[in-house]
N, C-alpha and C positions, 0 to 999 in steps of 0.2 A: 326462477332464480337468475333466468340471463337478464331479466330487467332489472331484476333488482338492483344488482352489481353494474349493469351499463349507467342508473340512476347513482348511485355511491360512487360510482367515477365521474360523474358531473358533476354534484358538490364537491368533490374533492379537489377535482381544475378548477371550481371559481374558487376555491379558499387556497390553491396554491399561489404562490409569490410568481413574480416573473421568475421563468427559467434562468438559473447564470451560469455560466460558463463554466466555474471552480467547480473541480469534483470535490463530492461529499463523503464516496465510499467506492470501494471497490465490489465487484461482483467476485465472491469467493469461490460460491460452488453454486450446482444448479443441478435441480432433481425433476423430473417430473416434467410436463408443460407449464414455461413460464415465457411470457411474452411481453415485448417492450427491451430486454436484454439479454446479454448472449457472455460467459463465463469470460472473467477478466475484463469485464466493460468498467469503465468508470461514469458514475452516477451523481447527476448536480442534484440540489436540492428544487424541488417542483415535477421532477421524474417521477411517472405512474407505472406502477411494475403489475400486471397483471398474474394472478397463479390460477391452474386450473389445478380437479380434486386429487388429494394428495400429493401436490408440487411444493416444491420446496427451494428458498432461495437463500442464500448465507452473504448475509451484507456487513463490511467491514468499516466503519468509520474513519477516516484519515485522521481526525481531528478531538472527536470525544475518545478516542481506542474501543467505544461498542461494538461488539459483533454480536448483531444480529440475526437469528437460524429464522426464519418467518415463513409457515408452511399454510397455502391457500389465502385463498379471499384479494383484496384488493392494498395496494402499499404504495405512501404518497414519501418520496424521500425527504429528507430536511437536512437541516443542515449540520445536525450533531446525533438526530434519532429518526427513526420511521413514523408514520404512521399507519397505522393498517386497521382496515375495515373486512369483517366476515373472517377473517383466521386471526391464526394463533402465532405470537412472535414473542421467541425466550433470547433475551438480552446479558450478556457480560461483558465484564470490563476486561482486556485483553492487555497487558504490557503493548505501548507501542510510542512513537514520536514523530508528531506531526512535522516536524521538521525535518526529517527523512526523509517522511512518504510523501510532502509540498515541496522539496528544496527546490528554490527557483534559482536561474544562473547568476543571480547578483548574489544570492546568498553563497553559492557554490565558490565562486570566487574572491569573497572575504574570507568563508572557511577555509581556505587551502591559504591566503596570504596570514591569516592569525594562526594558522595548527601551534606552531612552536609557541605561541604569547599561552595559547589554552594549556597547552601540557603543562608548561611553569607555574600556570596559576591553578592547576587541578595538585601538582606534585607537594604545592604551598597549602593546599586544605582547599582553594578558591574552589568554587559553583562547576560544574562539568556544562560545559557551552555548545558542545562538538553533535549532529546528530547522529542518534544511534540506535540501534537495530537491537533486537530482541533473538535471534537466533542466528547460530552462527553461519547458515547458508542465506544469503540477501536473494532475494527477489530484485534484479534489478531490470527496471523500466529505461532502455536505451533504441537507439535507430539503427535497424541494419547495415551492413555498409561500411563498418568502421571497428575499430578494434580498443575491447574494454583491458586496462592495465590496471592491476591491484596490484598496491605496494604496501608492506607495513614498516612504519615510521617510528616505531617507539620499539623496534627489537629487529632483528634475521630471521630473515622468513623468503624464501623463493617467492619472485615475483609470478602474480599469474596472469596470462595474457590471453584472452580471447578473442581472434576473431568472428565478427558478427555477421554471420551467413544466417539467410533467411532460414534455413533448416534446424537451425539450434535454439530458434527463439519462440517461446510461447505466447501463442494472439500474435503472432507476428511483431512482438513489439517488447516483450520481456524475456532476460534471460535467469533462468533458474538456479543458482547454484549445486541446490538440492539435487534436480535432475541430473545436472552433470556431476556427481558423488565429489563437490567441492566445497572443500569448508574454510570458517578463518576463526581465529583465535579468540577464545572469552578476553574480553577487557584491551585487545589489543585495538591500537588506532593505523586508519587506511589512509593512503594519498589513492582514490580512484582517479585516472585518465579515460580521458575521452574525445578523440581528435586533440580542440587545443584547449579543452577544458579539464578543469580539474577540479575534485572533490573531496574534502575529507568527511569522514566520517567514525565512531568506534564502534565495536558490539560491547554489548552488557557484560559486563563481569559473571553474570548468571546466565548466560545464554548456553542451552544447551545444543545437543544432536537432533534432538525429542520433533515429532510434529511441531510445528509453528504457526498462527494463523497467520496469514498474508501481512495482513496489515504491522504486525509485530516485525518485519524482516525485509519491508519496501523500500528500496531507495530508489525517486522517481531522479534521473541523470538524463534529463532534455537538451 
């Protein structure tokens, strides 16, 4: 069996693409022996995840909102889906937005210079432009060191301020709202700060308390 599997992991690197840089998925949860990544890792497309017997790995897509449960055998990442060799991998589609869980800082800094133009054209019927989060405790991706400020902009609401000490952040690199029993408001929209950056974003109008997968409640703030 070890050959076998060491041979399905060689055709699988010569038919994967060059490695690139862009994450594809987040690592959700992790059961079992599984090798190649460690919970909360992010995962480019040409990434080889190894599972041993009855291991289990929950991969979240940034980008198609698939997650992934994928238990044993061999799993070659992509860039919207897996593919997986010798196990078994059950797929749904999860509410999420890529735009949350990729904001890059140029994006960051149109959205907070447009919030006011978006609210006018969403309160007119216009398209919702703003990213937004599927539950109302975010997953936020930030750098120790510095201090995250939410604000809500479209109502009254006490702002909340976190400083980011390496003890309060999960993989040393995310802070949980969830964990810390913090929530924000269905439908309501945020000015996030961050040093001299700034972010808007809303949650769902349907967003509840309930579990959430990752990927549905990620806002990456680099």
């Amino acid at each position: 069996m070890r050959s076998l599997i060491g041979a399905i992991v060689g055709v699988i690197c010569l038919a994967a693409p060059a490695i690139a840089q862009t994450p594809a998925a987040i690592v959700e949860d992790i059961q079992g022996k599984v090798e190649g990544v460690e919970l909360m890792d992010y995962v480019a497309p040409g990434k080889i995840i190894k599972l041993g017997p009855k291991a289990t790995v929950v991969l979240g897509y940034l980008k198609s909102c698939s997650r992934e449960t994928i238990t044993e055998g061999v799993v070659l990442v992509g860039a919207e889906q897996s593919t997986v060799q010798l196990g078994d991998v059950q797929r749904v589609k999860v509410p999420c937005d890529g735009n949350a869980a990729q904001l890059s800082e140029r994006q960051a800094n149109q959205s907070a210079a447009t919030t006011f133009r978006t609210m006018r054209s969403e309160a007119k019927g216009g398209p919702t432009k703003l990213p937004t989060i599927y539950g109302v405790s975010p997953l936020v991706q930030i750098r120790s060191g510095s201090t995250l400020v939410v604000d809500r902009i479209d109502g009254k609401e006490p702002t909340i301020s976190v400083p980011l000490k390496g003890d309060v952040l999960v993989a040393g690199k995310f802070y949980d709202f969830a964990k810390a029993g913090k929530t924000l408001t269905p439908g309501a929209t945020y000015l996030a700060t961050l040093g001299a950056k700034r972010y808007t974003f809303q949650v769902d109008a349907h967003a509840t308390s309930s579990p959430t997968p990752i990927v549905g409640r990620l806002l990456r703030l680099e």
